[in-house]
DOSESE-546689 format. One record per residue: x, y, z of N, C-alpha, C, O in turn; residue in one letter; residue number from 0. Coordinates in steps of 0.001 Angstrom, whole numbers, plus 500000, padded with zeros to 6 digits. Atoms other than C-alpha are relative to their C-alpha. Example, Ala and Ser with C-alpha at 12.3 -4.5 7.8 and 13.67 -1.06 7.14 Angstrom:
2
- n_u, n_v, n_w, ca_u, ca_v, ca_w, c_u, c_v, c_w, o_u, o_v, o_w, aa, i
- 500890, 498810, 500000, 512300, 495500, 507800, 500900, 501200, 500000, 501936, 501181, 500665, A, 0
- 499180, 498810, 499940, 513670, 498940, 507140, 499230, 501090, 500730, 499739, 502198, 500899, S, 1
//
This chain:
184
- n_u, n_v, n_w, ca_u, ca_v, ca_w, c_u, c_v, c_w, o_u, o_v, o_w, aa, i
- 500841, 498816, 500000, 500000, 500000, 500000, 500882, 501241, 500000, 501995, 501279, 500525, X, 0
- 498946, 498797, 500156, 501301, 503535, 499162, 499505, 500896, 500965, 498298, 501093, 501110, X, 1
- 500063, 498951, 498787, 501567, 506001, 501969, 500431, 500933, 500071, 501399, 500966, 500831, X, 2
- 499157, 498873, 500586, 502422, 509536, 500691, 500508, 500555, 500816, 501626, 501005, 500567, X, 3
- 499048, 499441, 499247, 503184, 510910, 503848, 501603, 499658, 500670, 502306, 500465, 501278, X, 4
- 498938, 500380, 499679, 506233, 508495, 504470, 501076, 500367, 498790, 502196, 499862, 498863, X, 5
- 499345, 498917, 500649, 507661, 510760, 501572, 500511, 501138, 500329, 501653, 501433, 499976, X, 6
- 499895, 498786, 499510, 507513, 513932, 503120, 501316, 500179, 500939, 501598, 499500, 501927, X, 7
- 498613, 500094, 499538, 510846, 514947, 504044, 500162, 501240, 501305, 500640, 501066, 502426, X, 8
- 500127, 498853, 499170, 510353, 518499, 505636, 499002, 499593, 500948, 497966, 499060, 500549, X, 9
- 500668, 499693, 498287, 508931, 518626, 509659, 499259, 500766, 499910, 498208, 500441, 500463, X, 10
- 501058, 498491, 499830, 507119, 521762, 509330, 498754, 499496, 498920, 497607, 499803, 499246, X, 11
- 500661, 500233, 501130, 505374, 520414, 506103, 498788, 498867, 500665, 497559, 498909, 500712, X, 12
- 501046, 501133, 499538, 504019, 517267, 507643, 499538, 500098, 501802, 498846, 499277, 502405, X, 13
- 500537, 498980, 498526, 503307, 518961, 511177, 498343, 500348, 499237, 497231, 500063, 499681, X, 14
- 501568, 499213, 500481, 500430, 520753, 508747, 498916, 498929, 499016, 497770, 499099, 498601, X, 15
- 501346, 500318, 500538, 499190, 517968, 507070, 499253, 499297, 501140, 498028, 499327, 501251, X, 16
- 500870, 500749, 498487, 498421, 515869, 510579, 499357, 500859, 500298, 498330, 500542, 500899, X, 17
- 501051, 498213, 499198, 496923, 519731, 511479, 498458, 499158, 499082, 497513, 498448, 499426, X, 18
- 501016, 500360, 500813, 494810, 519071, 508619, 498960, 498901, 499749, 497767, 498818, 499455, X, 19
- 501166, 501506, 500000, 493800, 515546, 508667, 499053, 500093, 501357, 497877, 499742, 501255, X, 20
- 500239, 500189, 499286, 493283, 516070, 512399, 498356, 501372, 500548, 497645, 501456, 501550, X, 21
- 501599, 499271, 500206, 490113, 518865, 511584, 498874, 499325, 499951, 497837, 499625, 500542, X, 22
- 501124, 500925, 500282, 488091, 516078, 510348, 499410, 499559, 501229, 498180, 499543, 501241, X, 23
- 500768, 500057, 499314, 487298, 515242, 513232, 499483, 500892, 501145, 498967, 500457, 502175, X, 24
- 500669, 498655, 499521, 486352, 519048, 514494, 498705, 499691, 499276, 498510, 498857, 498392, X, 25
- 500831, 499998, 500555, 483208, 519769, 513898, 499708, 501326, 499331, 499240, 502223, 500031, X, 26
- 499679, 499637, 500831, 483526, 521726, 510783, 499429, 499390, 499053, 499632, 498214, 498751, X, 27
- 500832, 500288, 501613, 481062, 521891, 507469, 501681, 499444, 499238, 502886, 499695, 499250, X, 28
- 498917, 500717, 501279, 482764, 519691, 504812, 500555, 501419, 499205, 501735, 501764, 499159, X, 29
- 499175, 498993, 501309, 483147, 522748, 502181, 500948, 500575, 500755, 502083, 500304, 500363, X, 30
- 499101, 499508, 499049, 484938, 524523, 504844, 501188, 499361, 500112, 502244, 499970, 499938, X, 31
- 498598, 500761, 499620, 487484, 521803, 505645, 500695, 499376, 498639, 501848, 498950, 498574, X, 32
- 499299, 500271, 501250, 487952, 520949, 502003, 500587, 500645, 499647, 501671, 500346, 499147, X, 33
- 499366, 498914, 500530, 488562, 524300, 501252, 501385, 500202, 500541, 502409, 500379, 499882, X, 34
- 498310, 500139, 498827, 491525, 524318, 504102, 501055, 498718, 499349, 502279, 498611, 499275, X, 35
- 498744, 500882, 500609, 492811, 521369, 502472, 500758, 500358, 498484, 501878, 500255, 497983, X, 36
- 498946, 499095, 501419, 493061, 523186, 499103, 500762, 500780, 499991, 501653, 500688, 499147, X, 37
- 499612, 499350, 499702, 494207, 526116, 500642, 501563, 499764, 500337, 502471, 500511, 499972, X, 38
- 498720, 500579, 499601, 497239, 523738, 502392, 500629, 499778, 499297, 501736, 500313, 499241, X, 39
- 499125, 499838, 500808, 498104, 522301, 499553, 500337, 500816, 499391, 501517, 500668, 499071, X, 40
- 499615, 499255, 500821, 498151, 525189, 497559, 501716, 500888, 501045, 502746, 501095, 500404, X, 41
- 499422, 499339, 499139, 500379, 527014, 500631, 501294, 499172, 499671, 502197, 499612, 498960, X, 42
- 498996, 500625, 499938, 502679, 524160, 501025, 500511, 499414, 498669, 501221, 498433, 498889, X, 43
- 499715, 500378, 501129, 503344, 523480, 497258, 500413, 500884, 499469, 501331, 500712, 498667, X, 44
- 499197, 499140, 500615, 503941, 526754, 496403, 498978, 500495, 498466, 499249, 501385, 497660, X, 45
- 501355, 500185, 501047, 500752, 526427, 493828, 499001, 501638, 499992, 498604, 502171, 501028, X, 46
- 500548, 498639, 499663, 498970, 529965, 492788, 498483, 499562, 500194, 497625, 500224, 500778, X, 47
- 501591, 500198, 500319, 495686, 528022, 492030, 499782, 498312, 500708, 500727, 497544, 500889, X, 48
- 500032, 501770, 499337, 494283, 524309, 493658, 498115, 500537, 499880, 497443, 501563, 499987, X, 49
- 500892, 499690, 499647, 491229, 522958, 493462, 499491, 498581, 500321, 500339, 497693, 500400, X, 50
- 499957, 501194, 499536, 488923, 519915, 494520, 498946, 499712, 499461, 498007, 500333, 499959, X, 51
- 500830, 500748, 500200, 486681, 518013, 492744, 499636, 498410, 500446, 500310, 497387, 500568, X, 52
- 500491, 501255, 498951, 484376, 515512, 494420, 498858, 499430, 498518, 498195, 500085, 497714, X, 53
- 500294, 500515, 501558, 483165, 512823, 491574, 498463, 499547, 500787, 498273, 499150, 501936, X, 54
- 501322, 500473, 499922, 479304, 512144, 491281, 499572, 498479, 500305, 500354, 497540, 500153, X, 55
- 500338, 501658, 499787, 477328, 508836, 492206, 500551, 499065, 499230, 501101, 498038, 499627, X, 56
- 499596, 501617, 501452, 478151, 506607, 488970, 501791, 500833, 499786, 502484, 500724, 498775, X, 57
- 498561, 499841, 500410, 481669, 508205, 489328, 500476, 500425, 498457, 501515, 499995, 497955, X, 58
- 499266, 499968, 501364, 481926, 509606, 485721, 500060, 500996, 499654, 500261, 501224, 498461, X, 59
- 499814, 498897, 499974, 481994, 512870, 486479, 500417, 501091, 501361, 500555, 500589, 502476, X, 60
- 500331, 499563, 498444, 482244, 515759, 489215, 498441, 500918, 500120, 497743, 501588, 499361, X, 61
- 501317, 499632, 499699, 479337, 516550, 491255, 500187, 501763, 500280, 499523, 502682, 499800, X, 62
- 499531, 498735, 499212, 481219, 519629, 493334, 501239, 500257, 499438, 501890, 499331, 498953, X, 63
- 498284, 499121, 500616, 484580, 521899, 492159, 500114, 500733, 500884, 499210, 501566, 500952, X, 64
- 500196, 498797, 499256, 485630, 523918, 494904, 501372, 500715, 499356, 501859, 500135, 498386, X, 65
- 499065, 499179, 500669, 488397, 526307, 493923, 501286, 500882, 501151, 500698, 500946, 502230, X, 66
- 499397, 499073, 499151, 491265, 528567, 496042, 500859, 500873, 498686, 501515, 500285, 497826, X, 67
- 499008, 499181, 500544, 492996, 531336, 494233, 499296, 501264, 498888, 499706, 502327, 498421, X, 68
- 500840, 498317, 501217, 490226, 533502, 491813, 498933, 500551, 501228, 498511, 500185, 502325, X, 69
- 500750, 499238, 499033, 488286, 535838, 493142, 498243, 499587, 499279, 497948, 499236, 498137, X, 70
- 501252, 500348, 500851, 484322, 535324, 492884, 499770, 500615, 498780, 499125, 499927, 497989, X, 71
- 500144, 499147, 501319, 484305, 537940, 489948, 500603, 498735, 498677, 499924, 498349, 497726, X, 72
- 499174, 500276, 500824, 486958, 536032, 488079, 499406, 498455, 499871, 499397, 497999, 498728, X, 73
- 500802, 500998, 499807, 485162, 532809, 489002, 498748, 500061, 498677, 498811, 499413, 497632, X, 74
- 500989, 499856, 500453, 481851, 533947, 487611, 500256, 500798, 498328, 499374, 500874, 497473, X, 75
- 499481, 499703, 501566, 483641, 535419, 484269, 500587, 498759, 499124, 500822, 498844, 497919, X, 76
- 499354, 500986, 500602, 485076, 532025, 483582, 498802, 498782, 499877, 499016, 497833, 499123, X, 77
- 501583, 500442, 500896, 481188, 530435, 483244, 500338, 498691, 501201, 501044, 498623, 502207, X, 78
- 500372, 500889, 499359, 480100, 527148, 484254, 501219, 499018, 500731, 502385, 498981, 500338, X, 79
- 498253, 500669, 499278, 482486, 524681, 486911, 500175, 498855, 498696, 499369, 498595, 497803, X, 80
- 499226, 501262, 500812, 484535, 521817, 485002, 498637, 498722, 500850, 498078, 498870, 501937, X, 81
- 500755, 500666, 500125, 482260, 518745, 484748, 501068, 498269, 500271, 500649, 497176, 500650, X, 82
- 498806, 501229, 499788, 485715, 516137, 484909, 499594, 499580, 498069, 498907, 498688, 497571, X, 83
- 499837, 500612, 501164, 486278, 516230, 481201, 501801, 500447, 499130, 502300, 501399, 499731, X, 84
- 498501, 499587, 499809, 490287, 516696, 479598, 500409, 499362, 501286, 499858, 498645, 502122, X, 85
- 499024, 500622, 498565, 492906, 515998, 482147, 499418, 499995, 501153, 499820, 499066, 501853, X, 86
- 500745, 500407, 498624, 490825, 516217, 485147, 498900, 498543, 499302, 499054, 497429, 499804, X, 87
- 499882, 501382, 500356, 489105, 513521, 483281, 500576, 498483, 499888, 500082, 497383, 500134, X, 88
- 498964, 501114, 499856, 491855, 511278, 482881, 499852, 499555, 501316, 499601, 498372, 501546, X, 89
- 499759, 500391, 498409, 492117, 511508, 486927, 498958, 499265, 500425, 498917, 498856, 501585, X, 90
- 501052, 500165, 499417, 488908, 510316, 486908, 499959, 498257, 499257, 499612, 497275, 499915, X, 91
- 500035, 501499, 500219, 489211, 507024, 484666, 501230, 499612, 500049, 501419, 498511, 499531, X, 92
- 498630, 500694, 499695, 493015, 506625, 485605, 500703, 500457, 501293, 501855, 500786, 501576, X, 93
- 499676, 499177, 498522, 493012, 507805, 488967, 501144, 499666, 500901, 501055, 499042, 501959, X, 94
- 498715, 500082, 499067, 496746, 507974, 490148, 500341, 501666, 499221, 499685, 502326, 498416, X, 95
- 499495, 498941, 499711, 499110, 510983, 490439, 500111, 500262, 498987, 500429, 499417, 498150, X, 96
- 499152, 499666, 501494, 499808, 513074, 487575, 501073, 501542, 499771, 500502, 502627, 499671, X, 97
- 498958, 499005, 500266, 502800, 515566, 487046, 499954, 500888, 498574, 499902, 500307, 497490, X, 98
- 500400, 499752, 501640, 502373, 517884, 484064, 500935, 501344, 500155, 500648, 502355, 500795, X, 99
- 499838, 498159, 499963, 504922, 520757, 483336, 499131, 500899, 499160, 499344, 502090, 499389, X, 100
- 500647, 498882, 500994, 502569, 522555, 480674, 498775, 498837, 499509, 498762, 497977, 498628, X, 101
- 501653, 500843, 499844, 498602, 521028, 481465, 499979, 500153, 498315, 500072, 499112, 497664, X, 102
- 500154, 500183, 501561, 498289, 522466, 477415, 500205, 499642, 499106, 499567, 499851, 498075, X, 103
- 498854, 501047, 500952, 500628, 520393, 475707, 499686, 498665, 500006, 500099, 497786, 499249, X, 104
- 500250, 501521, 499780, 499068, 517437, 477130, 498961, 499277, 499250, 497973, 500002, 499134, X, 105
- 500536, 500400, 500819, 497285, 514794, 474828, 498235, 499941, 500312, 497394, 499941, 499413, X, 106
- 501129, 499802, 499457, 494104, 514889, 477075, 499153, 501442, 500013, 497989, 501603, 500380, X, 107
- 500141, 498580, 499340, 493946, 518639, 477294, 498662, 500788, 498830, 498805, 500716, 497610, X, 108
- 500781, 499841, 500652, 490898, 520121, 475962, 499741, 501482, 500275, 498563, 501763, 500056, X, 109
- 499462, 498867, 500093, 491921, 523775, 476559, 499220, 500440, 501256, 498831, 499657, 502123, X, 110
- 500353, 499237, 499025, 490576, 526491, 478799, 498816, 500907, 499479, 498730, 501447, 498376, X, 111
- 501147, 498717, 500734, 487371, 528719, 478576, 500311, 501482, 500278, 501071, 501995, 501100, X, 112
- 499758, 498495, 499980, 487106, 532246, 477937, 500337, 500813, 501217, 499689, 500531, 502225, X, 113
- 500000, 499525, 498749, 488300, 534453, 480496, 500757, 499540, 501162, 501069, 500181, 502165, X, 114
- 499425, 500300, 498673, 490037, 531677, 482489, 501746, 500368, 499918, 502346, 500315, 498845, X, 115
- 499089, 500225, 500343, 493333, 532172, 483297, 501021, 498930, 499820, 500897, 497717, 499991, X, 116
- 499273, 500873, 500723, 496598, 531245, 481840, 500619, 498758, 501315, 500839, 499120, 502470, X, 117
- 499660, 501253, 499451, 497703, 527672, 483348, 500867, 499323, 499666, 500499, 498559, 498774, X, 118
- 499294, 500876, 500206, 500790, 525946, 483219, 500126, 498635, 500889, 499263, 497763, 500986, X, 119
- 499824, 501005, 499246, 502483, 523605, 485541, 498656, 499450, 500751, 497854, 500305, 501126, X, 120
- 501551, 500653, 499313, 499256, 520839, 487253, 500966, 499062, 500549, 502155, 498913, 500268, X, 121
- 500152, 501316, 499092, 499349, 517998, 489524, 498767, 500095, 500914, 498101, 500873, 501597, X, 122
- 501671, 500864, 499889, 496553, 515967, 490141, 499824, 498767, 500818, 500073, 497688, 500281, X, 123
- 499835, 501112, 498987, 496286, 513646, 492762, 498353, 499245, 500520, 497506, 499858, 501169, X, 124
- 501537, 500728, 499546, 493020, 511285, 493441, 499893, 499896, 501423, 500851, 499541, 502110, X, 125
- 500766, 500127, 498975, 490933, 511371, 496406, 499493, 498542, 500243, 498461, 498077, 499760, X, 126
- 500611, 501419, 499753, 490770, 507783, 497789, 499717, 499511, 501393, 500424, 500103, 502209, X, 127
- 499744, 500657, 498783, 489872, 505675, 500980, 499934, 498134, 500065, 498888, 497496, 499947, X, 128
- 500215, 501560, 499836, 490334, 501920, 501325, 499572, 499667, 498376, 498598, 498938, 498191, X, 129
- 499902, 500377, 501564, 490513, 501582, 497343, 498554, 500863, 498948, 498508, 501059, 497733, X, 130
- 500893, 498461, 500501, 487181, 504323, 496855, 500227, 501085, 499909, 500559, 501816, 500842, X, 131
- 499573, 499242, 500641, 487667, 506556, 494700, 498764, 501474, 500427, 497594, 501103, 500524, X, 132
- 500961, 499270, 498962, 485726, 510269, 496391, 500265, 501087, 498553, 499197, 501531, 498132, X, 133
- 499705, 498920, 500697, 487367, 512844, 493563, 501515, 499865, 499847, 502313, 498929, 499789, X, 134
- 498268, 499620, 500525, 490681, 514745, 492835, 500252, 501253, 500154, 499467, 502145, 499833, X, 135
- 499173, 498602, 499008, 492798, 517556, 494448, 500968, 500440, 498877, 501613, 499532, 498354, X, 136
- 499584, 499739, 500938, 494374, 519490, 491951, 500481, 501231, 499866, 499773, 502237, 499809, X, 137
- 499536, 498533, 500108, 496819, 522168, 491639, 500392, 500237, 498979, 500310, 499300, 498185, X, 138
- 499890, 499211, 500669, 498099, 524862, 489277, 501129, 500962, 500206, 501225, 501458, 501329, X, 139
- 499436, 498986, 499718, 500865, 527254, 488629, 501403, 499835, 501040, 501637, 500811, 501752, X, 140
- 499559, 499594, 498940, 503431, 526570, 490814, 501569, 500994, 499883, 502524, 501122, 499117, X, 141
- 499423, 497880, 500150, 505241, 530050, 491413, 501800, 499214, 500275, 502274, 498197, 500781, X, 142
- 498030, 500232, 500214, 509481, 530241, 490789, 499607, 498160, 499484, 500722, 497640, 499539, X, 143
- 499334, 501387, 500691, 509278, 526492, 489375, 499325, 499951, 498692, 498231, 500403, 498351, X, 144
- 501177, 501033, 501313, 508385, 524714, 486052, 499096, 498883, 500301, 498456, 498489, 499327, X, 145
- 500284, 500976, 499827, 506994, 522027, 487614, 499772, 499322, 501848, 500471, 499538, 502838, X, 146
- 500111, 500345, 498374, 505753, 520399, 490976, 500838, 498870, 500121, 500966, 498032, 499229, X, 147
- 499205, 501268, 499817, 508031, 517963, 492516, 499342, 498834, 500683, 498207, 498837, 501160, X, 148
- 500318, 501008, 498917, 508109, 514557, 494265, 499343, 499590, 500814, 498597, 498614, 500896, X, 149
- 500698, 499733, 498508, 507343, 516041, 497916, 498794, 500547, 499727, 497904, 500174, 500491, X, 150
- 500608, 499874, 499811, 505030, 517928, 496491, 498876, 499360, 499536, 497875, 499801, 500101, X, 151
- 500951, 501050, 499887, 502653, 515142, 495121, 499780, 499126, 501151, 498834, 498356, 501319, X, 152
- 500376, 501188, 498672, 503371, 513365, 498617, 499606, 500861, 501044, 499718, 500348, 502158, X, 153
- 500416, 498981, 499178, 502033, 516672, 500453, 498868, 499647, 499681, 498047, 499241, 500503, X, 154
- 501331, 499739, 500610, 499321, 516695, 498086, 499160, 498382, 500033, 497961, 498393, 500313, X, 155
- 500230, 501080, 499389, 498860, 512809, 498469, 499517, 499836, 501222, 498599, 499097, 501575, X, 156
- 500477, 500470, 498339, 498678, 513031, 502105, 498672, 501019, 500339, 497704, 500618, 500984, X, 157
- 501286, 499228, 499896, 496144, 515760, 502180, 499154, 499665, 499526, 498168, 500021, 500171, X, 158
- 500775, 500512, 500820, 494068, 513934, 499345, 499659, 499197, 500816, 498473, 499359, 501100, X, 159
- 500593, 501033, 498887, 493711, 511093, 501936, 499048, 500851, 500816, 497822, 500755, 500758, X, 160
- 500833, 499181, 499182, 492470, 513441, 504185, 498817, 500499, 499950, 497894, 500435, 500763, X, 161
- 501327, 499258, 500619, 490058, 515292, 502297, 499152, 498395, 499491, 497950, 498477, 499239, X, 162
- 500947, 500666, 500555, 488974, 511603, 501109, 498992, 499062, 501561, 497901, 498497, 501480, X, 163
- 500431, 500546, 498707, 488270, 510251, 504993, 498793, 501334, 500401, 497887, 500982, 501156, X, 164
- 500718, 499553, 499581, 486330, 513512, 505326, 498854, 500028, 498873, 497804, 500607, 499151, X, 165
- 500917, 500104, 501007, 484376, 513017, 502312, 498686, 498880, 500470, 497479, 499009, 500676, X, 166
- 500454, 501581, 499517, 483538, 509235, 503295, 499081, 500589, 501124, 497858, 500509, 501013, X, 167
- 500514, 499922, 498350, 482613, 510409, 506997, 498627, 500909, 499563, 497595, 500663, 500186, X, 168
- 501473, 498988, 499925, 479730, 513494, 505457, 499697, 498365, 499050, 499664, 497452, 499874, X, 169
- 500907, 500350, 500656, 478351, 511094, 502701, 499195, 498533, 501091, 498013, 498217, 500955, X, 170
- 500283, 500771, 499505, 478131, 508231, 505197, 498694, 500799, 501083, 497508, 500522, 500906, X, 171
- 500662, 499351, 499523, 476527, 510474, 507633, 498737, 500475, 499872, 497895, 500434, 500769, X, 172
- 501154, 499845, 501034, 473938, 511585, 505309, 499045, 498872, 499467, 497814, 498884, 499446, X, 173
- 501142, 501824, 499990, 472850, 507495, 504289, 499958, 500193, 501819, 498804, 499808, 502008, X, 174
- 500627, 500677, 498775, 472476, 507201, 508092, 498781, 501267, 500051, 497584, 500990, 500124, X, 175
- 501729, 499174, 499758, 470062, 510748, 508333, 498939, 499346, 498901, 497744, 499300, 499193, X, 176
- 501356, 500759, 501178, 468045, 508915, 504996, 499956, 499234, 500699, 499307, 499747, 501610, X, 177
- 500166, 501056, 499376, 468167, 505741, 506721, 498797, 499933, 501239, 497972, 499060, 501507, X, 178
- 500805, 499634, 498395, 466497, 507561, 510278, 498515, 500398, 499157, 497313, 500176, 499305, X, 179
- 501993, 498835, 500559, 463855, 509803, 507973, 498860, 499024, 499549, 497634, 499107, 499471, X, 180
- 500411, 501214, 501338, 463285, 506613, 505912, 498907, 498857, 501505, 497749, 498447, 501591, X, 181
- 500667, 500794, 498490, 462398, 504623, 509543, 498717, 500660, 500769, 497742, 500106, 501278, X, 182
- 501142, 499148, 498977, 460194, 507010, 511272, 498545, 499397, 499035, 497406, 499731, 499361, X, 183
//
């Protein structure tokens, strides 16, 4: 079994993702604590943009996109969220890590809409727990490099766990309130 945080080389780095994993069990709205995990990775990667898509029931798309780095204006100028088609696609029917210095060059890449901005360097990391697949954590941009490294897919790895145990824990949560409404 692969365990991204036994990558992580820097102390200070993996200090914040145990911070992080260890929210989940605060009591803290999901969008909220997802958003903190995009936010982390984006912080600790060095990433201008991250974002998190959580994949729909039949898994063949995303249901939710949350985003860190545009402002709502710039958001709402760039039109409807990504649906998991192009390279966030891929993550979705080949769901392991992906390294990309220039997302546009790539054979999957099905460009950008009007308005959004420009995007180079990605990494894309799947949202899993116990071999279920929840979505995909996904950054952008990362500032002074061409390219994300190593550590930082095993930052972004270990936070992806995270965000996928808190995923698991609301949707489960939710079959048990249907389950109660469903009983009465």
């Amino acid at each position: 079994m692969h365990v991204p945080y036994r990558a992580i080389e820097d102390p200070a780095k993996l200090r914040r993702v145990l911070e992080a994993a260890l929210l989940i069990e605060a009591d803290v709205e999901l969008s909220a604590l997802l958003g903190h995990v995009i936010e982390e990775a984006c912080s600790m990667t060095g990433a201008r943009y991250g974002a998190l898509g959580v994949l729909n029931d039949d898994r063949t798309g995303l249901s939710e996109y949350l985003t860190v780095g545009l402002s709502a204006e710039e958001e709402a100028a760039i039109g409807p969220r990504p649906t998991g088609k192009g390279v966030l696609g891929l993550l979705i029917t080949d769901p392991k890590p992906l390294r990309l210095a220039n997302i546009g060059a790539h054979g999957e890449s099905v460009g950008f809409p009007i308005n959004h901005p420009a995007m180079t360097s990605f990494l894309g990391v799947p949202i899993t727990v116990r071999g279920e697949i929840y979505g995909n954590l996904y950054l952008t941009d990362k500032v002074g490099w061409s390219e994300f490294t190593g550590e930082d897919e095993a930052v972004v790895g270990a936070l992806a766990l995270a965000a996928g145990v808190a995923i698991e824990n609301a949707q489960l949560h939710q079959r048990v309130k249907e389950v109660a409404l469903y009983d009465d």
